[in-house]
Kinemage of the C-alpha trace (Angstrom):
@kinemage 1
@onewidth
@group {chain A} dominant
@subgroup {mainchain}
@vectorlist {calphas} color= white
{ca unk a 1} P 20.920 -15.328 -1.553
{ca unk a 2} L 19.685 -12.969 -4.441
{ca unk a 3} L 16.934 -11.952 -5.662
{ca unk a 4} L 15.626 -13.990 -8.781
{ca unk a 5} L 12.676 -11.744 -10.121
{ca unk a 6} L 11.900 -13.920 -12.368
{ca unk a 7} L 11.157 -16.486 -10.659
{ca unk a 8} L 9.635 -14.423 -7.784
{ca unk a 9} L 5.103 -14.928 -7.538
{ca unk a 10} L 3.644 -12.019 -9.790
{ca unk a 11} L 0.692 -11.093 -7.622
{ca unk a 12} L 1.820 -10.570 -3.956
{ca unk a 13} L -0.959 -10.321 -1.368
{ca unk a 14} L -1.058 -7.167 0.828
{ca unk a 15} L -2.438 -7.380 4.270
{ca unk a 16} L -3.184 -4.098 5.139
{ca unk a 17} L -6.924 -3.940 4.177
{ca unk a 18} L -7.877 -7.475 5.171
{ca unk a 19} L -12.084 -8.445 5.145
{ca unk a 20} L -14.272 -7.542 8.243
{ca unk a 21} L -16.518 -8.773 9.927
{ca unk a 22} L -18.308 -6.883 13.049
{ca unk a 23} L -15.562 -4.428 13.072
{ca unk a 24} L -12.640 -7.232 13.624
{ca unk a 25} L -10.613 -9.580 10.697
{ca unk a 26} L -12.616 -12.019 9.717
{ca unk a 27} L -10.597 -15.144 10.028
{ca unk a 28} L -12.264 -17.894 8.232
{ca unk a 29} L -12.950 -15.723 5.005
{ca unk a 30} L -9.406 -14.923 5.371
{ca unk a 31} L -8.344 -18.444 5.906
{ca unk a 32} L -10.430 -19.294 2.562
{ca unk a 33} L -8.541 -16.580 0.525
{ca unk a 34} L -4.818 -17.661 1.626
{ca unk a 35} L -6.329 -21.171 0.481
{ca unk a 36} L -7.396 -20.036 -2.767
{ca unk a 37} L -4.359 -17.639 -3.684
{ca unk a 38} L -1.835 -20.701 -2.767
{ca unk a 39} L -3.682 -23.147 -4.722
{ca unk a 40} L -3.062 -20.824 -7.758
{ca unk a 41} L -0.025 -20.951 -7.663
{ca unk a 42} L 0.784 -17.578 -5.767
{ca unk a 43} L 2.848 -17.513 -2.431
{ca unk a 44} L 4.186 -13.605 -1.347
{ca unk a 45} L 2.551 -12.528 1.571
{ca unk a 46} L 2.934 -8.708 2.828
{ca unk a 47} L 2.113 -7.237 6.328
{ca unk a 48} L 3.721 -4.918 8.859
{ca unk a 49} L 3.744 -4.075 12.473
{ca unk a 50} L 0.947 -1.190 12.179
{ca unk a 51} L -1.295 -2.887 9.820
{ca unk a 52} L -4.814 -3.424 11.151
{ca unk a 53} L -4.105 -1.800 14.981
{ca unk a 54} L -0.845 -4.482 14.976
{ca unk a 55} L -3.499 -7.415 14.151
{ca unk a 56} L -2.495 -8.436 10.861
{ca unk a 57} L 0.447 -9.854 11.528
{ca unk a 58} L -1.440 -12.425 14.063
{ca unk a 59} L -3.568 -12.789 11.939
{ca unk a 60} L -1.184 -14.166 9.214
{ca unk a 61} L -0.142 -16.582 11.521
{ca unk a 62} L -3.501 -18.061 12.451
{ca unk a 63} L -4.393 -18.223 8.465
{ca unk a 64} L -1.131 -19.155 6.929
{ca unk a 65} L 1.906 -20.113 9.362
{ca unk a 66} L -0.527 -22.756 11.419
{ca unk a 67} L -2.004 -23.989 8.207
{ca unk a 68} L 0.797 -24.428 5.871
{ca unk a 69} L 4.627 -25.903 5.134
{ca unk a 70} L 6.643 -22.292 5.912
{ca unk a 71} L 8.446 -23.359 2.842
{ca unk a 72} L 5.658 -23.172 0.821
{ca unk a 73} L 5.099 -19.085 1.504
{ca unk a 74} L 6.926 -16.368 1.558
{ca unk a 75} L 6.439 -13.864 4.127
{ca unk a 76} L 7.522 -9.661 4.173
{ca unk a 77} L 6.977 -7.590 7.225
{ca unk a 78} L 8.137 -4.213 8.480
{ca unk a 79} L 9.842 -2.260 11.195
{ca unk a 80} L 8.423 1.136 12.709
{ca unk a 81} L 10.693 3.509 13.408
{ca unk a 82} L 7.790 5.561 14.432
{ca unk a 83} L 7.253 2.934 16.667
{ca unk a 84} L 10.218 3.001 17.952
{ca unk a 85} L 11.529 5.421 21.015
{ca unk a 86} L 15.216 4.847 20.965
{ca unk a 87} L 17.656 2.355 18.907
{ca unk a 88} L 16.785 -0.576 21.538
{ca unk a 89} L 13.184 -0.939 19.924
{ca unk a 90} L 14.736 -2.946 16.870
{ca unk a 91} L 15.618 -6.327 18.395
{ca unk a 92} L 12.123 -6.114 21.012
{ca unk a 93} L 9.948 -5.276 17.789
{ca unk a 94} L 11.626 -7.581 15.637
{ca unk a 95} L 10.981 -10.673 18.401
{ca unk a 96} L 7.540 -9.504 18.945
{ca unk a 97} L 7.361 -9.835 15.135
{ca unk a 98} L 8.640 -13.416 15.116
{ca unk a 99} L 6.634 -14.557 17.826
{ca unk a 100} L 2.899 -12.570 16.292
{ca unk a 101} L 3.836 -14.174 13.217
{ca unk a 102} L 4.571 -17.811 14.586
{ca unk a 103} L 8.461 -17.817 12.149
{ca unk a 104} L 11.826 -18.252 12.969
{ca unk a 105} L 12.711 -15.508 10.258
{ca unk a 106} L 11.229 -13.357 7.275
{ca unk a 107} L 11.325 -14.092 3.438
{ca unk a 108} L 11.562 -10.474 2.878
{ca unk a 109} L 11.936 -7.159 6.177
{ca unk a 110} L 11.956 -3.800 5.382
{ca unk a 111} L 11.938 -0.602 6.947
{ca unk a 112} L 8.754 0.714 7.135
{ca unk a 113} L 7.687 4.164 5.007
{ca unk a 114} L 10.905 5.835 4.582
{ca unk a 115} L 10.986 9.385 3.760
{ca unk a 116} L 12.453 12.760 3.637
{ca unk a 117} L 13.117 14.288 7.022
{ca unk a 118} L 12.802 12.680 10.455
{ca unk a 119} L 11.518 8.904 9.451
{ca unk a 120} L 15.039 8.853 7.178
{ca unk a 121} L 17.025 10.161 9.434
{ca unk a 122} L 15.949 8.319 12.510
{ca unk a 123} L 16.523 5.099 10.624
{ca unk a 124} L 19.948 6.653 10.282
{ca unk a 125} L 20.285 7.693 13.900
{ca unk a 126} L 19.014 4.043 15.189
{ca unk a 127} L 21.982 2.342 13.383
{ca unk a 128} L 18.579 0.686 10.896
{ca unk a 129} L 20.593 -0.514 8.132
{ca unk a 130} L 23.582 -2.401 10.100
{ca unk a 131} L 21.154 -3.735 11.485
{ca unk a 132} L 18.905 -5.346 9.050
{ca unk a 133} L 22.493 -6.361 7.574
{ca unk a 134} L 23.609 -8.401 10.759
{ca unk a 135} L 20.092 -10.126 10.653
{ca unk a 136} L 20.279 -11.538 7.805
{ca unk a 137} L 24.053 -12.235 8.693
{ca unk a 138} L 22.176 -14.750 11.893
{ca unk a 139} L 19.924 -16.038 8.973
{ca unk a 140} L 16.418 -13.793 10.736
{ca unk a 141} L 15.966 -12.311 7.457
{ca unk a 142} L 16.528 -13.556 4.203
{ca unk a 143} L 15.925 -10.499 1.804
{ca unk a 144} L 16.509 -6.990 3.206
{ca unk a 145} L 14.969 -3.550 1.844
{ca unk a 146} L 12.869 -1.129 2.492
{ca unk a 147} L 9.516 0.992 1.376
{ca unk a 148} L 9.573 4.596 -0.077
{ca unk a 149} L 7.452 7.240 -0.045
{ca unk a 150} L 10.263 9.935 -0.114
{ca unk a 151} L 12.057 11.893 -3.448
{ca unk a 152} L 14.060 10.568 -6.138
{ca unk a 153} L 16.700 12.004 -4.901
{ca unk a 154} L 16.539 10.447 -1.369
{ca unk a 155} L 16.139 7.458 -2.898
{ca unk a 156} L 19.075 7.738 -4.986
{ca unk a 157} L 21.148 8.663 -1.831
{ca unk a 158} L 20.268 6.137 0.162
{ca unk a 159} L 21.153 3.408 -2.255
{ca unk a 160} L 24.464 5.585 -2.465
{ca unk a 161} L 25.279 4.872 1.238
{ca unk a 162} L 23.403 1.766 2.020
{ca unk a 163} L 24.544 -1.216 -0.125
{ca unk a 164} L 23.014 -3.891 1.913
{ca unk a 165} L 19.945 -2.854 -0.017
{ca unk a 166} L 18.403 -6.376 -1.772
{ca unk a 167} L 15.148 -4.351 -3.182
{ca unk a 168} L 12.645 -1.544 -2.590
{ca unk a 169} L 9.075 -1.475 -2.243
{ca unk a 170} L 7.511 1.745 -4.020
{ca unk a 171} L 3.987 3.235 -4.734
{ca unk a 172} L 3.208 2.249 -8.281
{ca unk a 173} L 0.693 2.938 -10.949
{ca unk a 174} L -0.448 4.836 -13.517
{ca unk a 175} L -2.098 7.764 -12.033
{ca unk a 176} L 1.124 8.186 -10.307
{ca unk a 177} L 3.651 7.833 -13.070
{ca unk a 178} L 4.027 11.125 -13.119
{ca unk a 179} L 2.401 12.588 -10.276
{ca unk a 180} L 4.507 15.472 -8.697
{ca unk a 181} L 4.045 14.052 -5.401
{ca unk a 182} L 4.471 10.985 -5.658
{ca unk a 183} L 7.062 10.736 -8.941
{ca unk a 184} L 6.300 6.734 -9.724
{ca unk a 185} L 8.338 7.541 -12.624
{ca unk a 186} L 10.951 8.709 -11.455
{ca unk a 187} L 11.512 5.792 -8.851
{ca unk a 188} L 10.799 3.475 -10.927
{ca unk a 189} L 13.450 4.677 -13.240
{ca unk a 190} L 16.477 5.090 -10.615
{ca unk a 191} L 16.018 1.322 -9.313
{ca unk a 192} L 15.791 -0.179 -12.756
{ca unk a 193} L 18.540 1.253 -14.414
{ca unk a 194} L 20.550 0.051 -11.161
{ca unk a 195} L 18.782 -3.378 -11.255
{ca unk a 196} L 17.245 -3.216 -7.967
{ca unk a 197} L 14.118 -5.663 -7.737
{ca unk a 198} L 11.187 -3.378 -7.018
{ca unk a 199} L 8.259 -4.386 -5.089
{ca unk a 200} L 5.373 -2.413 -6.239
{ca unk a 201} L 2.624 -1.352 -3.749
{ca unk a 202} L -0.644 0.888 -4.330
{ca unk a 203} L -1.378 -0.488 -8.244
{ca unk a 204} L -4.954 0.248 -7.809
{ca unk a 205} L -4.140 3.450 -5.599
{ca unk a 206} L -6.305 2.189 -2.468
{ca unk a 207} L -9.258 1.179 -5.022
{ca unk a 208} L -8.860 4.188 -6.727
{ca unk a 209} L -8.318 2.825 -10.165
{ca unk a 210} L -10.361 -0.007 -9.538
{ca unk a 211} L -13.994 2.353 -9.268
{ca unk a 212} L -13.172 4.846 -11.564
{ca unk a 213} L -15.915 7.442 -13.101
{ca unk a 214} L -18.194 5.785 -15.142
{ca unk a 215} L -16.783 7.857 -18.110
{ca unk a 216} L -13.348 6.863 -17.528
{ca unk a 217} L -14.646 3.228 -16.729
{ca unk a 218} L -16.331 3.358 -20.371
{ca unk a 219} L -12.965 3.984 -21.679
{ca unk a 220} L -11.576 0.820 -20.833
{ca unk a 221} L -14.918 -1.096 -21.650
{ca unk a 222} L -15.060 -0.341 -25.106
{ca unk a 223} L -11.784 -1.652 -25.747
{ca unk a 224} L -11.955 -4.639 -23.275
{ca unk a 225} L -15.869 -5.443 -22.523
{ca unk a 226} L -15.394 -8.274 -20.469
{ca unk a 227} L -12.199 -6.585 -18.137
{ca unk a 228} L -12.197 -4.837 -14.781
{ca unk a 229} L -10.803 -1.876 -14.644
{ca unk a 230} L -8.558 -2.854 -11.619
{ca unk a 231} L -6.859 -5.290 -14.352
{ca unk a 232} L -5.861 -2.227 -16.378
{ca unk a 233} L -4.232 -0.943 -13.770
{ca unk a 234} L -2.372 -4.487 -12.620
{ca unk a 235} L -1.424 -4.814 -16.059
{ca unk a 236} L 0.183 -1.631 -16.413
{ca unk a 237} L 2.741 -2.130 -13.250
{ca unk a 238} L 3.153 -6.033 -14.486
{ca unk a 239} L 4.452 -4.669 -17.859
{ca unk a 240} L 6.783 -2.742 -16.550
{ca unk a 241} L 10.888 -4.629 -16.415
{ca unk a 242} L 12.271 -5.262 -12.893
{ca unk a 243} L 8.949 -5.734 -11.197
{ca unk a 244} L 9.346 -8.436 -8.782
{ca unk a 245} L 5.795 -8.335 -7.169
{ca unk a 246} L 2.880 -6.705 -7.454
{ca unk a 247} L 1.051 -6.558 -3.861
{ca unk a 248} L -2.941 -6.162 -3.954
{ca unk a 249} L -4.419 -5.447 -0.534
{ca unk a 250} L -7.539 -7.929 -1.101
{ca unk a 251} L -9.880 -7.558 0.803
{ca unk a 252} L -12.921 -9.897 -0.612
{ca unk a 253} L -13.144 -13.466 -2.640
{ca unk a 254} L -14.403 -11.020 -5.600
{ca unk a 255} L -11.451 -9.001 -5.481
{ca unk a 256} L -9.017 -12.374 -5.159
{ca unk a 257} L -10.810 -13.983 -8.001
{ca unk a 258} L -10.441 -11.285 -10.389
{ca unk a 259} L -7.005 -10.690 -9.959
{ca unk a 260} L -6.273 -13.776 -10.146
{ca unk a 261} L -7.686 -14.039 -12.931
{ca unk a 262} L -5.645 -11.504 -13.975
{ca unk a 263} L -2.650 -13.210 -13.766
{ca unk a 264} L -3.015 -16.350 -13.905
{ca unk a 265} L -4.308 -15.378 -18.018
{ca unk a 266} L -1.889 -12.516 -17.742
{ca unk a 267} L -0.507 -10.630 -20.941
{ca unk a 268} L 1.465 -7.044 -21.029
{ca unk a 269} L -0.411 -4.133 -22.600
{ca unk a 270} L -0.224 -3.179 -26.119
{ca unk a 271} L 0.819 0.164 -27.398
{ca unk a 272} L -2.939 0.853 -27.914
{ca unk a 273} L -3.820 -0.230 -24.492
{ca unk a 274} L -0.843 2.294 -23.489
{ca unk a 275} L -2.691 4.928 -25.605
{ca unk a 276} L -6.026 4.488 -23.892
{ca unk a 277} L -4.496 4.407 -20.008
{ca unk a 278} L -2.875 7.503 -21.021
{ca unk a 279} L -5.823 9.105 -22.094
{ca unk a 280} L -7.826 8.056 -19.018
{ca unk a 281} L -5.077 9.850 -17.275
{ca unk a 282} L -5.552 13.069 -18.744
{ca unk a 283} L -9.200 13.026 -17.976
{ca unk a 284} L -8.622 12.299 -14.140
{ca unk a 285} L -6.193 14.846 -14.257
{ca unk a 286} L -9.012 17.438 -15.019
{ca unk a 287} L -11.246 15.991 -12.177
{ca unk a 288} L -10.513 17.847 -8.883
{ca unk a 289} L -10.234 15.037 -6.856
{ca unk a 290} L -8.024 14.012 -3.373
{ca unk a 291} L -5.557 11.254 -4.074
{ca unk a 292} L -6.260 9.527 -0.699
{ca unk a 293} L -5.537 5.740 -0.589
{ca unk a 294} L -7.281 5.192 2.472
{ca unk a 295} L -3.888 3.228 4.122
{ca unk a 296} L -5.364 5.194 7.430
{ca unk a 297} L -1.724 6.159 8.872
{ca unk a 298} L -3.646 9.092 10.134
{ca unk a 299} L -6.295 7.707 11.983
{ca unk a 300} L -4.680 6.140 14.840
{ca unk a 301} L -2.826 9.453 16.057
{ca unk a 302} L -5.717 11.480 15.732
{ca unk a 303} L -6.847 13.466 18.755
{ca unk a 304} L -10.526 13.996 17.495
{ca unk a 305} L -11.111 10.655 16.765
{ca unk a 306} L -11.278 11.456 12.922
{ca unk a 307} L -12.178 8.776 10.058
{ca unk a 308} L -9.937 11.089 7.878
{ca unk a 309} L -10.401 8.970 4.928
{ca unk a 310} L -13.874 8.484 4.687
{ca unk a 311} L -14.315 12.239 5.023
{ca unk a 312} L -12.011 12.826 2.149
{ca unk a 313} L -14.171 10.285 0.250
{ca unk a 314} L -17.369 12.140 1.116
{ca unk a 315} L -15.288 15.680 0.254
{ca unk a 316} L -14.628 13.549 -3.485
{ca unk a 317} L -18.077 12.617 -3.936
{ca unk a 318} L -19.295 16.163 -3.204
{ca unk a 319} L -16.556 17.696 -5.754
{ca unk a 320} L -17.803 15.316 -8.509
{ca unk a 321} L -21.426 16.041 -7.714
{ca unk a 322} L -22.027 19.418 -5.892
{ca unk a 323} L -25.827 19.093 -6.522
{ca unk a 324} L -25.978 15.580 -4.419
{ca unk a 325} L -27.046 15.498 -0.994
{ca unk a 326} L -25.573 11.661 -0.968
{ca unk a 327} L -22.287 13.133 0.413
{ca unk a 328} L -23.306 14.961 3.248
{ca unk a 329} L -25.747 12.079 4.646
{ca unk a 330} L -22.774 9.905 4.240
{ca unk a 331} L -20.984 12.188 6.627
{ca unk a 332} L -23.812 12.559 8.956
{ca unk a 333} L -23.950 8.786 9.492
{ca unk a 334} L -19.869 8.540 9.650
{ca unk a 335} L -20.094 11.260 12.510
{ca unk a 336} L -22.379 9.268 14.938
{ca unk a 337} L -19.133 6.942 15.526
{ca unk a 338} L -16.540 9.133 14.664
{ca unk a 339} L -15.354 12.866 14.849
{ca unk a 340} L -16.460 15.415 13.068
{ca unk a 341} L -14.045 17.588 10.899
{ca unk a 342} L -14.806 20.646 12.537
{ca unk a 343} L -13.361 19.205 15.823
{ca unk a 344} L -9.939 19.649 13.911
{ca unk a 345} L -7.265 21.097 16.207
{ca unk a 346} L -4.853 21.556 13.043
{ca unk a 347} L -1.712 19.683 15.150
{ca unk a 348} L -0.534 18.342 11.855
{ca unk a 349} L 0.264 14.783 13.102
{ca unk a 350} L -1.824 13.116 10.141
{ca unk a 351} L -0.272 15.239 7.645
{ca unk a 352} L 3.484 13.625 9.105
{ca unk a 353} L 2.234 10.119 8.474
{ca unk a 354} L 0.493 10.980 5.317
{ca unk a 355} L 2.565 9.086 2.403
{ca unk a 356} L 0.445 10.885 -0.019
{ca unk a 357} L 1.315 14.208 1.569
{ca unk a 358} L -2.474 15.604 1.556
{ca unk a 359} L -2.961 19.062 2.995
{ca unk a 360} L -5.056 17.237 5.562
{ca unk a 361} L -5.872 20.194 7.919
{ca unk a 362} L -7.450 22.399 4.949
{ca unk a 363} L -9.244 19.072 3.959
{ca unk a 364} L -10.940 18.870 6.816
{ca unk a 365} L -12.113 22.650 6.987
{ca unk a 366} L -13.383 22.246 3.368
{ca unk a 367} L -15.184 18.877 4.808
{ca unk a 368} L -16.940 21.600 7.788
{ca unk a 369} L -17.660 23.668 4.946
{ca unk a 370} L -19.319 21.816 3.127
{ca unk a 371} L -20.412 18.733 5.127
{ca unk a 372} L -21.637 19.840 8.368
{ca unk a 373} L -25.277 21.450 8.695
């Protein structure tokens, strides 16, 4: 069964950053949302094992599978291998998956974060790619593929030596087009010109692009009064050939409604509209600020209890606006339930699961620095 992207729901929604509610999922707003996006017309749903302290996909089922015909939905979750301590993990992950999710298989599975280094080559090691292969030979998984956070040229390799590939789910967006680090560019590039569906995740960069400096924000408005800025940014991956689905990790109604709105009315940017985004581009690129996407990989490891990414936002706020003291009493209220940066031991495990690759361990002595009085 192939891939038909063009047939395939334009605006997927992510379940990684799901709304709260007294420091748990809040069901029944999330109920509401999976009500709204299916009634417009919408039906790709994306979680993974990790997402939410291994919540989400539960969640999914209590909000979706319980609620609604399975053929009405399609759902895409993930497997570990950092989960994973030895090539037996697959099939015991994979059933917990069924059963946390309430299926009998998955729309879409993919191997989780892939990379250069250990996470590729323990996918490798664990016989990963057979096996996804001989799952959807038993009819458990209907699309195979996997997401990327690795180099160009790992990802041309691996589609060298693994054609079981169906698609491939990469960071995508205009601040990281071309972004050494990241190389959304080059990515996107490779699995077009080999017609490889792409499933595009990060278009807003974590909110990033959708709360941009008011200057850059006033860049967009005076062309388009009336449109968010987190449009501009869905816009510019849904232009794009060969996108299959765009995921948005939602995580209010206000956030739902306005990208629905998005597309639902959608239309791909002009060569002006091009002109502008690249502008805004070049401004951010003179603004000294940490391309975190708050996905918080590198919380859950973290031996001081660190809310890395909210001290990285506080360490952006205090770049922008060394004068402001809003920064540091940010911090001081962050610290009462979490650890303070200074009780970094530098072990490095965040900066392993980091898919931006973030010198994390200076980060957090520049957050001491500056932060802590």
């Amino acid at each position: 069964m192939s891939i038909d992207i063009k047939t395939m729901p334009k605006l997927g929604f992510g379940l990684m950053r799901l709304p709260q509610k007294d420091g748990e999922i809040d069901m029944e707003q999330l109920k509401e949302m999976v009500d709204t996006y299916l009634e417009s017309g919408f039906h790709y749903f994306d979680t993974a094992y990790v997402y939410h302290g291994g919540k989400s996909e539960t969640a999914i089922k209590e909000a979706l599978v319980k609620r609604h015909p399975r053929d009405s939905f399609y759902l895409a979750t993930k497997l570990p291998v950092w989960a994973m301590k030895g090539p037996e993990d697959k099939d015991r992950i994979f059933q917990e998956q069924l059963d946390k999710c309430g299926v009998d298989y998955f729309d879409f599975y993919l191997l989780h974060s892939i990379e250069d280094g250990s996470k590729y080559n323990l996918y490798k090691e664990y016989g990963c790619y057979r096996w996804g292969a001989e799952k959807k030979k038993e009819g458990k998984i209907r699309h195979f593929g996997f997401s990327f956070h690795g180099t160009p040229e790992l990802l041309e390799r691996i589609l060298d030596e693994q054609p079981e590939i169906e698609f491939v789910q990469i960071q995508l967006n205009y601040a990281d087009w071309n972004n050494p680090l990241v190389q959304s560019g080059r990515l996107y590039e490779i699995l077009h010109r080999r017609n490889i569906p792409i499933i595009v995740m990060e278009p807003v960069k974590g909110g990033t692009l959708a709360n941009l400096q008011p200057e850059l924000e006033q860049m967009f408005k005076a062309e388009e009064p009336d449109a968010s800025t987190a449009s501009w940014a869905l816009r510019f991956v849904g232009s794009l050939d060969g996108v299959a689905t765009i995921l948005s990790g939602m995580s209010s109604e206000e956030q739902m409604k306005d990208n629905l709105n998005t597309f639902r009315n959608f239309h791909p940017l002009t060569e002006r509209e091009r002109q502008i985004i690249d502008a805004v581009v070049k401004k951010m690129q003179d603004m000294p600020l940490v391309a975190c996407t708050s996905c918080r990989y590198c919380c859950d490891g973290c031996p001081a209890g660190i809310s890395i990414p909210d001290v990285i936002k506080a360490i952006n706020t205090s770049r922008l606006y060394p004068k402001d003291r809003r920064p540091i009493l940010f911090y001081r209220n962050l610290v009462t339930d979490s650890g303070k940066a200074s009780g970094c031991i530098g072990c490095g495990q965040c900066e392993g699961v980091c898919p931006q690759h973030l010198p994390i361990i200076e980060l957090m002595k520049e957050a001491a620095e500056k932060l802590e009085e």
